[in-house]
C-alpha positions as CSV (number, residue, x, y, z in Angstrom):
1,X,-76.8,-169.7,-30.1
2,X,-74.8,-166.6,-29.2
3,X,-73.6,-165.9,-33.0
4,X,-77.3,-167.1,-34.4
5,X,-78.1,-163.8,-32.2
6,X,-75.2,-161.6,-33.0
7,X,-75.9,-162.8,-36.8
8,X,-79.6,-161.7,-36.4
9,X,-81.2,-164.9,-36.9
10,X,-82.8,-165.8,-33.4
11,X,-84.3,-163.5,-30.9
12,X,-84.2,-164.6,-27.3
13,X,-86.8,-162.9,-25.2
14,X,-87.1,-163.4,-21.3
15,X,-90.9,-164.6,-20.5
16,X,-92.4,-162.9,-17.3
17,X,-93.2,-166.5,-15.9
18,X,-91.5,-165.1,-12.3
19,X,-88.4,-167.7,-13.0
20,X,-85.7,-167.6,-15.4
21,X,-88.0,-168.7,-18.3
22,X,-87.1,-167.2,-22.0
23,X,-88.1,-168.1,-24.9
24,X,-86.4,-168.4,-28.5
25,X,-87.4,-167.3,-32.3
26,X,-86.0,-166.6,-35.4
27,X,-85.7,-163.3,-36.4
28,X,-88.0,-163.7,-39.8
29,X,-91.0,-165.7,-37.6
30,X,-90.6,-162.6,-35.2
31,X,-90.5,-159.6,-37.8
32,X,-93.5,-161.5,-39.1
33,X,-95.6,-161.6,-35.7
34,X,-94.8,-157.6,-35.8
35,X,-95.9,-156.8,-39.2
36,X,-98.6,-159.0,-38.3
37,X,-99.7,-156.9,-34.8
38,X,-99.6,-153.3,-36.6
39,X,-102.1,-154.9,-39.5
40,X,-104.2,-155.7,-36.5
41,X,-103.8,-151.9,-35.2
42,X,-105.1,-150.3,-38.3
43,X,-107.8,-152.5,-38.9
44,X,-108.5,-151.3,-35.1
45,X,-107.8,-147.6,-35.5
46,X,-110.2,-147.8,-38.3
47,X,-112.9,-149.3,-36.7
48,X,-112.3,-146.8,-33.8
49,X,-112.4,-143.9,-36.3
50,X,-115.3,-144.6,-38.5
51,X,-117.3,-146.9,-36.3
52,X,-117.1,-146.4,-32.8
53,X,-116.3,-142.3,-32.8
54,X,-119.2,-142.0,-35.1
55,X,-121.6,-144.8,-34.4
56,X,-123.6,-144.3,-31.3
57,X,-125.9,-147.6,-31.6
58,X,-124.3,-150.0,-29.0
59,X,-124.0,-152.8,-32.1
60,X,-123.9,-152.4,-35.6
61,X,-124.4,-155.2,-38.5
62,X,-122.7,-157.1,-41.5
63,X,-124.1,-154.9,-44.0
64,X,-123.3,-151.3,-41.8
65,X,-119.5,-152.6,-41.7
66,X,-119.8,-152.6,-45.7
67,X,-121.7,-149.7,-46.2
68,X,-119.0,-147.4,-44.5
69,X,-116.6,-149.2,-46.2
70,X,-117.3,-149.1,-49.4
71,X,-117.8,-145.2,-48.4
72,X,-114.2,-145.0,-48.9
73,X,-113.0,-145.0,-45.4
């Protein structure tokens, strides 16, 4: 396991369980998860931005969501 992570291909992260718990992934699975989180931020910072800053209305519907989109936001 120790040249997997000197290679690059496993990451070994320590969980926050209180014990000596850790957890193991490969590098691709876990560059993955991070490209996936960031998507998940702009789709967020977006809806902050265009939605929430500017959109008083506690709720807003299927077809507002499109129409500021397709405003070119």
């Amino acid at each position: 396991m120790q040249s997997s992570r000197r290679e690059k291909v496993l990451c070994v992260f320590k969980l926050n369980t209180g014990q000596d718990d850790h957890a193991i992934m490969s590098l691709d699975d876990h560059l993955t998860e991070i490209h996936f989180v960031v998507k998940i931020m702009e789709v967020f910072e977006w809806f902050k931005t265009h939605v929430i800053d500017k959109k008083p209305d506690p709720s807003i519907d299927h077809r507002e969501l499109v129409q500021i989109k397709s405003m070119g936001l």
